[in-house]
N, C-alpha and C positions, 0 to 999 in steps of 0.2 A: 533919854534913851531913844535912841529910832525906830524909824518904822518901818518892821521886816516884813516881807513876803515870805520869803524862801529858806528861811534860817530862826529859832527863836533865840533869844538872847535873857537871862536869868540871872540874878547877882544871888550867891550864897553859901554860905561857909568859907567866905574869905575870899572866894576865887569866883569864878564868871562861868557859866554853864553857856555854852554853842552847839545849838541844835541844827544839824543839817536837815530840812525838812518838808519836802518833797516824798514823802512815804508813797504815794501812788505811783513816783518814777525811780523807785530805791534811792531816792537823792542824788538823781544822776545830777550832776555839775552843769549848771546853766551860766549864760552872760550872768543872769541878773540875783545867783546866786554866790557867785567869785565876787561880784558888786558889793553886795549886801555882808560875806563874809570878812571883807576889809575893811568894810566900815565899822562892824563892830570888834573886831583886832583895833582899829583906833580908837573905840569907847573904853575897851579892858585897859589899853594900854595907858588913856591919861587919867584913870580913875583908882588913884593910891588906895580906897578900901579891895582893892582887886586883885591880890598877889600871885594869883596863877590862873591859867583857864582850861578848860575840858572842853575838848572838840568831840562830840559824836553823832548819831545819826535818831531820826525818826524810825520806827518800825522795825522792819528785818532787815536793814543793811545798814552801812556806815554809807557808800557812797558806792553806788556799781558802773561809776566811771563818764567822762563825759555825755553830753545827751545826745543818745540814737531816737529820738522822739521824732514827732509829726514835721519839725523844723529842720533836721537832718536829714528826716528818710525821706524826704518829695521826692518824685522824679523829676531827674534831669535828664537831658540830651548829651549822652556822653559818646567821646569819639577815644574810639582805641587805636593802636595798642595799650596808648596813655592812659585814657579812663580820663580826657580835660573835657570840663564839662563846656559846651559851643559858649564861643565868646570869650572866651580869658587864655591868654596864653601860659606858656610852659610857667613862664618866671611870675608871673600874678597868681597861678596854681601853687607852686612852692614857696609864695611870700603869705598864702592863705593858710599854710602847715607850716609857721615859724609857732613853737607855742613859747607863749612866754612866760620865763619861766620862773622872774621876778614876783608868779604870783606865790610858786612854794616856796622861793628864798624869803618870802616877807613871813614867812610863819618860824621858817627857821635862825632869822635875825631877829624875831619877836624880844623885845625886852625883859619879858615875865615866861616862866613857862608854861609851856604848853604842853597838855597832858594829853593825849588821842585815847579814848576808850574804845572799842574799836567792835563795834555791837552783832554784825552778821556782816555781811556779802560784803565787800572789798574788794573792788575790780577796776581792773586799770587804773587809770588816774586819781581813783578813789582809791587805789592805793598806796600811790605817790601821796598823797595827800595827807595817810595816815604815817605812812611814813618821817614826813618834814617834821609830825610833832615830836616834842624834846624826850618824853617821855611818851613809850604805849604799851597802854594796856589794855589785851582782847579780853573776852566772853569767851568759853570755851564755842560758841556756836561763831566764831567772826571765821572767815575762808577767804583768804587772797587769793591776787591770781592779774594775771595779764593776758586777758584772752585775744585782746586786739590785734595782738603778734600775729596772730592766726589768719587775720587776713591782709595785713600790713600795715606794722605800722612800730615804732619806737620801746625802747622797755625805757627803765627811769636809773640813772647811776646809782641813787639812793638804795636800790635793791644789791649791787655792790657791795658799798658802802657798810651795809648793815646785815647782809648775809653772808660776805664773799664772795669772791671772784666765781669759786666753784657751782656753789649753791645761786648763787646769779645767775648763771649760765642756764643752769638745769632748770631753772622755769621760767628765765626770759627768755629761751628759744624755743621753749612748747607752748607756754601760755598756762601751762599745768596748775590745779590748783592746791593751795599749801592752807592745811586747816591750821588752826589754835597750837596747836603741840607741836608740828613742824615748825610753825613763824618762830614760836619759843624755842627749839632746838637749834635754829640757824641763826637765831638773835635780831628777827625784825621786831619782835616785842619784848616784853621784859618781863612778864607771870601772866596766866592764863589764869581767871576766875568763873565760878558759876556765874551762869548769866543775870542772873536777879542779886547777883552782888555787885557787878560793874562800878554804877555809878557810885555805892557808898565805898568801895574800894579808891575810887579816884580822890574822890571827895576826902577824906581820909589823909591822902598823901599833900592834897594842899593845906591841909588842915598844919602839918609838919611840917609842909615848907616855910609859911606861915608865922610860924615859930623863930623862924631866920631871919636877922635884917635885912630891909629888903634890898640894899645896897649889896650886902653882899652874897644875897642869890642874883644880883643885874650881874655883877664882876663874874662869879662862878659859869654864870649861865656863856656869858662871854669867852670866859678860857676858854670852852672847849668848840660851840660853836667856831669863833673866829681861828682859834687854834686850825681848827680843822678846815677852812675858807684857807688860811696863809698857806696851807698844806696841798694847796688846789682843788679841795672840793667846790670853790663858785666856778671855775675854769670848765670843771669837769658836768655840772650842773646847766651850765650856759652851753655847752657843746651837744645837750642832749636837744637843746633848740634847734642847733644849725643841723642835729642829721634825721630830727625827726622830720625833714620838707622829705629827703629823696628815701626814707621810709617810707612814705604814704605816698610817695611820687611814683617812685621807678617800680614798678606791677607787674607782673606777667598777667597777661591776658586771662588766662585759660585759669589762673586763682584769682583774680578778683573780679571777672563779669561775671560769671554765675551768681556769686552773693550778691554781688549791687544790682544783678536785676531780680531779683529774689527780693532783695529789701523793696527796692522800689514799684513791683509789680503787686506782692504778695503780703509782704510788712514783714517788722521785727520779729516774728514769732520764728518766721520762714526761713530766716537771713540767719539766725543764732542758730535751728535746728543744723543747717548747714556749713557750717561754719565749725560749728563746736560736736556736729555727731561723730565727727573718725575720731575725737578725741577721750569719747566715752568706754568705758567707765575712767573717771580723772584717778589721780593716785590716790586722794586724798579730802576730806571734807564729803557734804552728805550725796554729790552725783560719785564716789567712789562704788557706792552699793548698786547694783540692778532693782530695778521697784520694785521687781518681789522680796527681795534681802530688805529695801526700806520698808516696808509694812509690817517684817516680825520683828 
């Protein structure tokens, strides 16, 4: 078994428990946790007592999306109208926001499945993340959402994919967030459970996959994956690399200095109030309420 930092890893009831675990950063997505996350996808994967895995989070989120942490928010010297920070040019700026995207295709070409439980907060690429797994199931307390839009930057085709065209649209162009019962009405998950039933809810379903050869949950798992890949969703999945550079690239001034010198003067607390205040109250999940409404 390896030795995790940032993720714990569990073998039990047939299948493999992945903890995303990082609780004091909501699990935001680090280098050295996408590191740690693939390495043990290749323990579950050549370990035959293994038949399925559950991806979820530590604490109150599943993942709230890349890390805006002390590593991201430094001050830099940055030169507008661009926003490139002194010393790298346009094309070294736009090869630094290629994201690659070979890290969610490897969950979604996983060999076994993968079950995403999907425990609270879910934001941006934490919820691409939740997304890629084969099957998910929320917590009634889990809330999506793509706030990053907000100050520029890419949504994920997966939200396509699995909500529609329409329902895509309507909250990768606000960043709006979509509690438990919407995810389930537009079809990013598959049942909403109480939240102290999650895991034995998950746990459960591999118990019955379990039951299956496991040849022929690999074959199954394949039709509809690769089905869906021949269809063009890798085309479509690798395209969201090439346009996330001139998302976070091409800026207007006057939307994204304010926030970056907010983050970098003031920190994340400053940079989120502003960013995400005109958007308050959200449609949906627990910022829908005014704080007075949250306390009764």
């Amino acid at each position: 078994m390896g030795d995790y930092k940032e993720i714990l890893y569990e073998k039990q009831r047939k299948g493999a428990l992945i903890t995303l675990n990082r609780p004091e950063a909501m699990n935001a997505i680090s280098r050295t946790l996408i590191v740690e996350l693939h390495q043990a996808l290749d323990e579950a994967e050549g370990d035959p007592e293994v038949r399925a895995v559950i991806l979820t989070g530590a604490g109150r989120a599943f993942s709230s999306g890349m890390d805006q942490g002390t590593s991201a928010g430094r001050r830099r010297d940055l030169h507008w109208p661009y926003g490139i920070p002194t010393g790298m040019s346009a094309a070294e700026l736009i090869d630094s926001w290629r994201s690659d995207k070979r890290n969610f295709l490897r969950l979604w070409e996983f060999g076994k499945p993968i079950i995403g439980a999907i425990n609270g907060w879910t934001m941006g690429a934490g919820s691409w993340l939740a997304l890629f797994t084969h099957i998910t199931i929320a917590s009634e307390k889990a809330v999506f959402a793509q706030p990053e839009v907000r100050h520029g930057s890419n949504t994920s085709f997966m939200w396509t994919l699995l909500g529609g065209f329409k329902n895509a649209l309507r909250y990768g162009l606000t960043g709006d967030h979509v509690d438990a019962y919407e995810a389930l009405r537009i079809g990013l998950v598959v049942k909403v459970v109480p939240h102290d039933q999650l895991l034995e809810e998950c746990f459960s379903l591999v118990e019955r996959i379990a039951l299956v050869p496991p040849e022929t949950v690999k074959i199954n798992l394949a039709v509809a994956t690769m089905g869906l890949e021949m269809m063009g969703l890798r085309d479509a999945v690798l395209l969201d690399g090439q346009l996330s550079a001139p998302a976070h690239v091409m800026l207007r001034e006057e939307f994204r200095r304010p926030l970056d010198e907010a983050r970098f003067n003031e920190g994340i607390k400053k940079y989120l109030m502003l960013r995400d205040g005109p958007f308050q109250p959200e449609p949906f999940g627990p910022r829908s309420k005014t704080k007075q409404q949250g306390r009764n």
